[in-house]
ZALUMBA-382949 format. One record per atom (N, C-alpha, C, O, CB): atom name; residue number from 0; chain; x, y, z. Coordinates in steps of 0.2 Angstrom, whole numbers. Last residue first. Glycine has a CB too. Example, Ala and Ser with C-alpha at 12.3 -4.5 7.8 and 13.67 -1.06 7.14 Angstrom:
<atoms>
+------+-----+-------+-------+-------+-------+
: atom :  nr : kette :    c1 :    c2 :    c3 :
+------+-----+-------+-------+-------+-------+
:    N :   1 :     A :    64 :   -11 :    35 :
:   CA :   1 :     A :    68 :    -5 :    36 :
:    C :   1 :     A :    64 :     0 :    39 :
:    O :   1 :     A :    67 :     6 :    40 :
:   CB :   1 :     A :    70 :    -3 :    29 :
:    N :   0 :     A :    66 :   -28 :    39 :
:   CA :   0 :     A :    62 :   -22 :    39 :
:    C :   0 :     A :    66 :   -16 :    39 :
:    O :   0 :     A :    71 :   -17 :    42 :
:   CB :   0 :     A :    57 :   -22 :    45 :
+------+-----+-------+-------+-------+-------+
</atoms>
This chain:
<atoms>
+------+-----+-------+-------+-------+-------+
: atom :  nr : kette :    c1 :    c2 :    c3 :
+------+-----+-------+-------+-------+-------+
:    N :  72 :     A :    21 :    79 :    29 :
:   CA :  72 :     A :    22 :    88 :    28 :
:    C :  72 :     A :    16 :    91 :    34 :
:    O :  72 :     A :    15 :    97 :    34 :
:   CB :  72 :     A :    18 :    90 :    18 :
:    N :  71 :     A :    22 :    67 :    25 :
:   CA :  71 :     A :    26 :    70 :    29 :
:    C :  71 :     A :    26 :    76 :    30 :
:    O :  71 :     A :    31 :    79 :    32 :
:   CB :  71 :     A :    31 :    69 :    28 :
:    N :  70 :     A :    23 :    62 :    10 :
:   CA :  70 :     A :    16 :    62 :    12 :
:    C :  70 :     A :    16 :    65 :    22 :
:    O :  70 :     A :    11 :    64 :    25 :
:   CB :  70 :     A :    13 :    52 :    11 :
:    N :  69 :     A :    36 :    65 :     3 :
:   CA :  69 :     A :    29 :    69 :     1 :
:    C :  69 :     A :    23 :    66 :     5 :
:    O :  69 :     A :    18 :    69 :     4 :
:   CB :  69 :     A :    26 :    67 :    -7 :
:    N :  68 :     A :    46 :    59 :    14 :
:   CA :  68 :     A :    44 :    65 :    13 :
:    C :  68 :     A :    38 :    70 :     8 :
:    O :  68 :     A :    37 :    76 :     9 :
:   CB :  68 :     A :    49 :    66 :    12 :
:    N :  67 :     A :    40 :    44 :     9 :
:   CA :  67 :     A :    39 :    46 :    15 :
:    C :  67 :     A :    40 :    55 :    14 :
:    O :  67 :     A :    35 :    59 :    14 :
:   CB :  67 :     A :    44 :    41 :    21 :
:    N :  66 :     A :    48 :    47 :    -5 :
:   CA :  66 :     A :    39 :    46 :    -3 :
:    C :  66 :     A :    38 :    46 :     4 :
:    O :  66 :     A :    33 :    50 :     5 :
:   CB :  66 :     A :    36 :    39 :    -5 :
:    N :  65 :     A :    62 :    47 :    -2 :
:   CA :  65 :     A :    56 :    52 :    -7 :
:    C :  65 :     A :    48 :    53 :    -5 :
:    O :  65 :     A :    43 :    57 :    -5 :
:   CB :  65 :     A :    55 :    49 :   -14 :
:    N :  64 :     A :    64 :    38 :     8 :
:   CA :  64 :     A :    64 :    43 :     9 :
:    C :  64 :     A :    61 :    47 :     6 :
:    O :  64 :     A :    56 :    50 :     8 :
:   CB :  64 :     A :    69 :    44 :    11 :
:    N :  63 :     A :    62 :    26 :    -4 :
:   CA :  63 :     A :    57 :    25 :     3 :
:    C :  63 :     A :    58 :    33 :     6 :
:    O :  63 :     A :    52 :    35 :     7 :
:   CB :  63 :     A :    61 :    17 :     9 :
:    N :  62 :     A :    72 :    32 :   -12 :
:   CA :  62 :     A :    64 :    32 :   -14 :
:    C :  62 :     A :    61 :    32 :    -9 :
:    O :  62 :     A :    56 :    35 :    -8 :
:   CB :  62 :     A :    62 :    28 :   -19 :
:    N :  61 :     A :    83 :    31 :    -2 :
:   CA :  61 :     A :    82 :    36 :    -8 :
:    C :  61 :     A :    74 :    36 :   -11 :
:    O :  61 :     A :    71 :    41 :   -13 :
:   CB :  61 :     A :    88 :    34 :   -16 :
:    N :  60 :     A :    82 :    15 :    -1 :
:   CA :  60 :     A :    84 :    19 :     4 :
:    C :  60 :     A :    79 :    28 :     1 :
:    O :  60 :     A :    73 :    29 :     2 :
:   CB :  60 :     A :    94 :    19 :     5 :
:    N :  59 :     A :    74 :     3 :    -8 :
:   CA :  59 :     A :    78 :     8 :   -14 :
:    C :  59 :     A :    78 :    14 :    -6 :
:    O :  59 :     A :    73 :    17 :    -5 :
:   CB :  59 :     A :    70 :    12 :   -23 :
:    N :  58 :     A :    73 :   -13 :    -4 :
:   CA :  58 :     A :    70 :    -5 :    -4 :
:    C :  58 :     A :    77 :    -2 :    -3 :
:    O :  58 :     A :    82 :    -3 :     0 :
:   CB :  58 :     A :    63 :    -2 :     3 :
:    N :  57 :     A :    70 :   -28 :   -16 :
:   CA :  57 :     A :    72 :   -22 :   -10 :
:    C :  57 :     A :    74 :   -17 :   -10 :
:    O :  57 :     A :    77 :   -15 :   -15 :
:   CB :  57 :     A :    76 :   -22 :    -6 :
:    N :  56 :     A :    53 :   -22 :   -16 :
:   CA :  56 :     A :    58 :   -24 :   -10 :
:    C :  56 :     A :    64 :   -27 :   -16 :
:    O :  56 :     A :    62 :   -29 :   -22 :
:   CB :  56 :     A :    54 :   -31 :    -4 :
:    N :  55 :     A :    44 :    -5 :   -20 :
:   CA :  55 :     A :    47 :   -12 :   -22 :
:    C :  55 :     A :    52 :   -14 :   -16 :
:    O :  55 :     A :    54 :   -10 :   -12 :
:   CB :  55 :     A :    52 :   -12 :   -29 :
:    N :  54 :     A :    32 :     4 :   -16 :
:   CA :  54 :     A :    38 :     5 :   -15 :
:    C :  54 :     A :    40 :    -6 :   -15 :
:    O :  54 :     A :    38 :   -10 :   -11 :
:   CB :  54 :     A :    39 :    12 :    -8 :
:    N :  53 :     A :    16 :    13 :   -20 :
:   CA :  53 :     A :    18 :     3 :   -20 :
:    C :  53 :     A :    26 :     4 :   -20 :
:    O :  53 :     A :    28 :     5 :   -26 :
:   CB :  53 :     A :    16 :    -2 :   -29 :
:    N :  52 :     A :     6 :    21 :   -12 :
:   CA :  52 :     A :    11 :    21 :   -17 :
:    C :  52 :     A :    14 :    12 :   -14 :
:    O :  52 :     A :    13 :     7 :   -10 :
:   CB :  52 :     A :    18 :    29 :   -16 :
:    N :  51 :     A :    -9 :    24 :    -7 :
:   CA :  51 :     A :    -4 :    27 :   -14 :
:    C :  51 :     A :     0 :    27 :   -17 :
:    O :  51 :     A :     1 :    31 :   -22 :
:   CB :  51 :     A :    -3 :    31 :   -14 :
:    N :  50 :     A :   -23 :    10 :   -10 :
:   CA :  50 :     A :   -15 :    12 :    -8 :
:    C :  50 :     A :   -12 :    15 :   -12 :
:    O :  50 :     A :   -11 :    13 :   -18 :
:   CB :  50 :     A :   -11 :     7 :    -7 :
:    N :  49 :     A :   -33 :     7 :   -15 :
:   CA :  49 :     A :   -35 :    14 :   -10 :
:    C :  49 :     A :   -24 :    15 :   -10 :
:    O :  49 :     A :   -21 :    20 :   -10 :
:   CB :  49 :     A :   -42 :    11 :     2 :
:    N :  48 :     A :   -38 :    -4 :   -23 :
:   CA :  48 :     A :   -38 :    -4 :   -18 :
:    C :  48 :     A :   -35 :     1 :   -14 :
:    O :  48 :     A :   -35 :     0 :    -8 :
:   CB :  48 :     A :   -38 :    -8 :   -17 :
:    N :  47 :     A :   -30 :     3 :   -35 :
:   CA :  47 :     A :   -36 :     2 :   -35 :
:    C :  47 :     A :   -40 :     1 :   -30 :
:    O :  47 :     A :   -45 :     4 :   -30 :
:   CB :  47 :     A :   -36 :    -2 :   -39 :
:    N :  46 :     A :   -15 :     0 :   -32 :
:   CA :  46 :     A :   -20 :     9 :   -33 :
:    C :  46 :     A :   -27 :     8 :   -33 :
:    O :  46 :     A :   -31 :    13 :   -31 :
:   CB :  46 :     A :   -17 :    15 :   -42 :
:    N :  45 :     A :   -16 :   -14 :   -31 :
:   CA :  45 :     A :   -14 :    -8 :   -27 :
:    C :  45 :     A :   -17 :    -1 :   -27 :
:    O :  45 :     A :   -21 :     2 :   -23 :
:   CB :  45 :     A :    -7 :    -6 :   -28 :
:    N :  44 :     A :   -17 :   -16 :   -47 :
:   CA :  44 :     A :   -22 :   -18 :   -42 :
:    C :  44 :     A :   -20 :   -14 :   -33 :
:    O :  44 :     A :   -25 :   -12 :   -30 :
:   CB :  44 :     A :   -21 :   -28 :   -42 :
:    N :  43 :     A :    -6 :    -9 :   -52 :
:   CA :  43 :     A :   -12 :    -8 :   -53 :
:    C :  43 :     A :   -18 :    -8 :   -48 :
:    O :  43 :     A :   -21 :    -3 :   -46 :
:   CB :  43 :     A :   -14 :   -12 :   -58 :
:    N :  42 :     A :     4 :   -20 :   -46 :
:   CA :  42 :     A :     3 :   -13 :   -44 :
:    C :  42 :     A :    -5 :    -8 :   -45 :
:    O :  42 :     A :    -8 :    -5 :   -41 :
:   CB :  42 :     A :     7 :   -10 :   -47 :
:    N :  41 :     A :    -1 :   -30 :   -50 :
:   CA :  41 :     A :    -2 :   -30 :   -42 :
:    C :  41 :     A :    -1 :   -22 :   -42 :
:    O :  41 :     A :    -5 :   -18 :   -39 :
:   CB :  41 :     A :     6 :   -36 :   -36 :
:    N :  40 :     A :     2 :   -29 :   -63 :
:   CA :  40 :     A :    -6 :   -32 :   -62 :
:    C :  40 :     A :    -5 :   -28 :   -55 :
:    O :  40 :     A :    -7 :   -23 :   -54 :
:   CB :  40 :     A :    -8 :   -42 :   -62 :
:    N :  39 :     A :    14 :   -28 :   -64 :
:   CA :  39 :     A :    11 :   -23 :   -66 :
:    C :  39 :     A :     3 :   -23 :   -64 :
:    O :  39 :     A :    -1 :   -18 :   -64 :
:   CB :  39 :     A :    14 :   -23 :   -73 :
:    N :  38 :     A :    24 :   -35 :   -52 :
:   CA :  38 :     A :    21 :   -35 :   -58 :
:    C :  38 :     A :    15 :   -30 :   -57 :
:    O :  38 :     A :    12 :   -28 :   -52 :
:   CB :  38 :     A :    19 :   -42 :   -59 :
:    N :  37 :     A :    33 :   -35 :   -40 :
:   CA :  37 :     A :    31 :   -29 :   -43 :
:    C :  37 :     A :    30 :   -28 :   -50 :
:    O :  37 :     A :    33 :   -24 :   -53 :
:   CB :  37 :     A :    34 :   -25 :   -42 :
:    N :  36 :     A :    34 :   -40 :   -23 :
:   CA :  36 :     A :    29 :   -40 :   -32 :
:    C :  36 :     A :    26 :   -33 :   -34 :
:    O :  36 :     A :    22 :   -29 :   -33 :
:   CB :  36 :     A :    21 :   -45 :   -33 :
:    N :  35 :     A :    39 :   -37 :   -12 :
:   CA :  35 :     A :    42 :   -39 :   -17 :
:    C :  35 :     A :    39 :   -40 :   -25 :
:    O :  35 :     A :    42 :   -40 :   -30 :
:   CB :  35 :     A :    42 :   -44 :   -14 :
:    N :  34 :     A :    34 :   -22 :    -4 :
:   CA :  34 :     A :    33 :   -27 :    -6 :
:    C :  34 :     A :    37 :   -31 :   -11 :
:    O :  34 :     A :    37 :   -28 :   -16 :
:   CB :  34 :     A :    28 :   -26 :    -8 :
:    N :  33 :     A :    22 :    -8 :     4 :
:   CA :  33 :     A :    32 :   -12 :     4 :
:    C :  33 :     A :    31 :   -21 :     1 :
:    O :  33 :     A :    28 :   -25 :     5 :
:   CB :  33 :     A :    38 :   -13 :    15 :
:    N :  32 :     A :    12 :     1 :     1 :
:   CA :  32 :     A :    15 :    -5 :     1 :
:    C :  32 :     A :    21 :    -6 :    -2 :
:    O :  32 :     A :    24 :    -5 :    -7 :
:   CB :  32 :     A :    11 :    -9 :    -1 :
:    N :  31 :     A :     4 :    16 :    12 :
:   CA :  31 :     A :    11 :    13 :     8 :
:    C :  31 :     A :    11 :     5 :     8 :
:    O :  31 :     A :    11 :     2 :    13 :
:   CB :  31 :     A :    19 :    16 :    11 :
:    N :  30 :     A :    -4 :    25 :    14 :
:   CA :  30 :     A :    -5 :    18 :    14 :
:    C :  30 :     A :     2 :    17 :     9 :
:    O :  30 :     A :     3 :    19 :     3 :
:   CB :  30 :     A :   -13 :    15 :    10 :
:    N :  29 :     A :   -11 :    40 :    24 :
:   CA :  29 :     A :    -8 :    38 :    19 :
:    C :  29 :     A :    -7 :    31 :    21 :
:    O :  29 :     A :    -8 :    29 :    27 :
:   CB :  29 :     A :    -2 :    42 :    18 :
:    N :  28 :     A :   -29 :    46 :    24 :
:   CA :  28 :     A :   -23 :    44 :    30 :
:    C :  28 :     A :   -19 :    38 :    23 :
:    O :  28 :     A :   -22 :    35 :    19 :
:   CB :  28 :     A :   -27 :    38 :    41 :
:    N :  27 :     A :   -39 :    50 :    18 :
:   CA :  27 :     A :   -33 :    52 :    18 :
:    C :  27 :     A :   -27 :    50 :    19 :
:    O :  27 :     A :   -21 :    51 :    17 :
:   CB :  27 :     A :   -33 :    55 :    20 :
:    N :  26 :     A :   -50 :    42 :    21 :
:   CA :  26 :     A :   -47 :    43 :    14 :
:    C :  26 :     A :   -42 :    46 :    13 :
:    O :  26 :     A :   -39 :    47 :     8 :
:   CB :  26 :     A :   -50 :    46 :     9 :
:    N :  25 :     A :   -50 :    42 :    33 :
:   CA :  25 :     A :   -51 :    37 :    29 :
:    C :  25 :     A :   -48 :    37 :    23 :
:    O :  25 :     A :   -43 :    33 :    21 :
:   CB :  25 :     A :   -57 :    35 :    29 :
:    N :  24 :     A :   -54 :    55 :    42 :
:   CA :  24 :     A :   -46 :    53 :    38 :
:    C :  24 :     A :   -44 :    46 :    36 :
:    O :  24 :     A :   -39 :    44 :    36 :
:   CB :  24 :     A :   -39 :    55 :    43 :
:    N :  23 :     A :   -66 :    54 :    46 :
:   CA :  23 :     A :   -65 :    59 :    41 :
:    C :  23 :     A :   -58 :    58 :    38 :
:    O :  23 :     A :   -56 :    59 :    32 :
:   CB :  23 :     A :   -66 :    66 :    45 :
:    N :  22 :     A :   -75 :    37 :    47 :
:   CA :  22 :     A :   -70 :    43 :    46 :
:    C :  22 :     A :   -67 :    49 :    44 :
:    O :  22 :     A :   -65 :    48 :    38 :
:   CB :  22 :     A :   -67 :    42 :    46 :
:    N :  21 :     A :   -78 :    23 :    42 :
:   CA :  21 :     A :   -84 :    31 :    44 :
:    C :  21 :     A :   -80 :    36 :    49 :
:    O :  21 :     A :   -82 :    38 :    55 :
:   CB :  21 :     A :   -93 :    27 :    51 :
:    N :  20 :     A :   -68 :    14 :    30 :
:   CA :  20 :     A :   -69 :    19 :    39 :
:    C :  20 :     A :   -74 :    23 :    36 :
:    O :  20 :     A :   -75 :    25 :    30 :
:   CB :  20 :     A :   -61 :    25 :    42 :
:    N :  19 :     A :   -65 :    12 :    19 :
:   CA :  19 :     A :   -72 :    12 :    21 :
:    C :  19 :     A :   -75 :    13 :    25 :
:    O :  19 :     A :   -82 :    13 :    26 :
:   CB :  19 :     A :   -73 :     8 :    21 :
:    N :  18 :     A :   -51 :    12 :    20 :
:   CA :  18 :     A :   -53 :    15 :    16 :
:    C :  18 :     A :   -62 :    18 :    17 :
:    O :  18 :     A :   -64 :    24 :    16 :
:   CB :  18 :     A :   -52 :    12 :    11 :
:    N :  17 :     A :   -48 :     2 :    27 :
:   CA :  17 :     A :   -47 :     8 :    30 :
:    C :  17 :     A :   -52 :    12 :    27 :
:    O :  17 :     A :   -57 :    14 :    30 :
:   CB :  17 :     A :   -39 :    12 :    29 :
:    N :  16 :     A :   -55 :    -9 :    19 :
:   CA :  16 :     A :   -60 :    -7 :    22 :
:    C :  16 :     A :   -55 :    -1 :    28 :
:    O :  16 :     A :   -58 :     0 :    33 :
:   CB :  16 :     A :   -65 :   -15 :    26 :
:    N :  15 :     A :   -46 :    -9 :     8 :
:   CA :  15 :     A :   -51 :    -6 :     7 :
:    C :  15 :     A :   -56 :    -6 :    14 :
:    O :  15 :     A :   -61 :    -2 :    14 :
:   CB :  15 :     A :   -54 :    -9 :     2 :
:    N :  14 :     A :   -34 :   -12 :    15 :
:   CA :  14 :     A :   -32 :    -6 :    14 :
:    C :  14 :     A :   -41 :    -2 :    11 :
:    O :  14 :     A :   -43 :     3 :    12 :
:   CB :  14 :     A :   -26 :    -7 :     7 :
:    N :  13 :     A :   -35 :   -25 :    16 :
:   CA :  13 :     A :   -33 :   -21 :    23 :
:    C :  13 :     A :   -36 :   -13 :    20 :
:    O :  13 :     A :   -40 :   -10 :    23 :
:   CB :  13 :     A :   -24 :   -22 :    26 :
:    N :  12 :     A :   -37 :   -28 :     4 :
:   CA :  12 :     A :   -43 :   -29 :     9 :
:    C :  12 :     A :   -40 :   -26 :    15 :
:    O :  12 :     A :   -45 :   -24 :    19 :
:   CB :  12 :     A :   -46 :   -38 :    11 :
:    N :  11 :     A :   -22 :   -28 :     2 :
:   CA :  11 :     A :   -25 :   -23 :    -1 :
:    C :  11 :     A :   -33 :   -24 :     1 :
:    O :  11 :     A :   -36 :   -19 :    -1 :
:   CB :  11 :     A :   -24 :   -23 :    -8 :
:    N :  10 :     A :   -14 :   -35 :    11 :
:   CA :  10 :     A :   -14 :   -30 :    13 :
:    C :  10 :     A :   -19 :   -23 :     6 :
:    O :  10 :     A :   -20 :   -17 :     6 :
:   CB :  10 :     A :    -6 :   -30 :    13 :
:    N :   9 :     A :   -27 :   -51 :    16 :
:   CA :   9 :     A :   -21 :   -47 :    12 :
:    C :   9 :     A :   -20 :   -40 :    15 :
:    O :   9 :     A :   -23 :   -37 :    20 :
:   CB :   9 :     A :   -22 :   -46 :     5 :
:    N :   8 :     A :   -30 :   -57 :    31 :
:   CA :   8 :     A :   -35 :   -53 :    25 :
:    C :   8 :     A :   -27 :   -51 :    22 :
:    O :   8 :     A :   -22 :   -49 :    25 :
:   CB :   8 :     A :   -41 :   -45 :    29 :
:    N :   7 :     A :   -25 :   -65 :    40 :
:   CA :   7 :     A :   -33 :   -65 :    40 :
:    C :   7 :     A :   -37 :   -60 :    35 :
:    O :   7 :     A :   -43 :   -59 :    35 :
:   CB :   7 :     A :   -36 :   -64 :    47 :
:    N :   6 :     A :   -13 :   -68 :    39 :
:   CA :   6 :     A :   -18 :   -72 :    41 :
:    C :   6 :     A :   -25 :   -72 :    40 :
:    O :   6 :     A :   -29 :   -77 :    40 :
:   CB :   6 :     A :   -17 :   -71 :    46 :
:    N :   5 :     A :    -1 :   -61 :    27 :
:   CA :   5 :     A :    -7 :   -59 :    33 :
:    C :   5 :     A :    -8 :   -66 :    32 :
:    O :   5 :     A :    -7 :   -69 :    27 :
:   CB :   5 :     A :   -13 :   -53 :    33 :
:    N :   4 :     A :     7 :   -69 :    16 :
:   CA :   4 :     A :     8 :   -67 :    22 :
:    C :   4 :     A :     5 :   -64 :    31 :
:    O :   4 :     A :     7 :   -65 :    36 :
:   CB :   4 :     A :    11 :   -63 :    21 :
:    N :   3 :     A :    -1 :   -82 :     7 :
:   CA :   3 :     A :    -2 :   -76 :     7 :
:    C :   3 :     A :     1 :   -74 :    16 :
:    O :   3 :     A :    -2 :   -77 :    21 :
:   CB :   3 :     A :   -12 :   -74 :     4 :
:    N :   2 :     A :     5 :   -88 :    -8 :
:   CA :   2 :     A :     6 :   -86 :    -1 :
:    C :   2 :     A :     5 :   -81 :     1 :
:    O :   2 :     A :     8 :   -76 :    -1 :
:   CB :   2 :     A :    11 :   -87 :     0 :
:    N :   1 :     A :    -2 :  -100 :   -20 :
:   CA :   1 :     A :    -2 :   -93 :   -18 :
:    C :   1 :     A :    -1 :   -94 :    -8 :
:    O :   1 :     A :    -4 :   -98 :    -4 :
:   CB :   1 :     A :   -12 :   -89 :   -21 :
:    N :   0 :     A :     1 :  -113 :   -28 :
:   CA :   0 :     A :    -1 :  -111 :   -21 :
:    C :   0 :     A :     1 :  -104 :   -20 :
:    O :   0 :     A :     7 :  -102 :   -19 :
:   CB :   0 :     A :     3 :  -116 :   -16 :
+------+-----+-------+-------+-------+-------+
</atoms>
């Protein structure tokens, strides 16, 4: 049984139709996933659907701040 937390679409169908916006900051506007899995499939699968970084649970204080300060500027 796969659990899936959204309701009505995961966070990487979330992420392709930002992505799909008829927007100029579609593709920019930053996508972080906070997540418990962090097999090597789901991350892959993450970058693949539009999201730039995949930050593990539980979150590393020091890295959640690293990355939020590279896309912060």
């Amino acid at each position: 049984m796969k659990l899936n937390m959204m309701p009505y679409m995961d966070g990487f169908e979330a992420t392709r139709r930002i992505r799909a916006m008829d927007r100029a900051d579609a593709s920019k506007v930053p996508i972080l996933a906070m997540t418990a899995s962090v097999l090597s499939d789901d991350i892959k699968k993450a970058k693949k659907a539009g999201i730039n970084e995949h930050i593990s649970k539980p979150i590393d204080i020091k890295r959640l701040l690293s990355v939020l300060a590279e896309y912060i500027k």
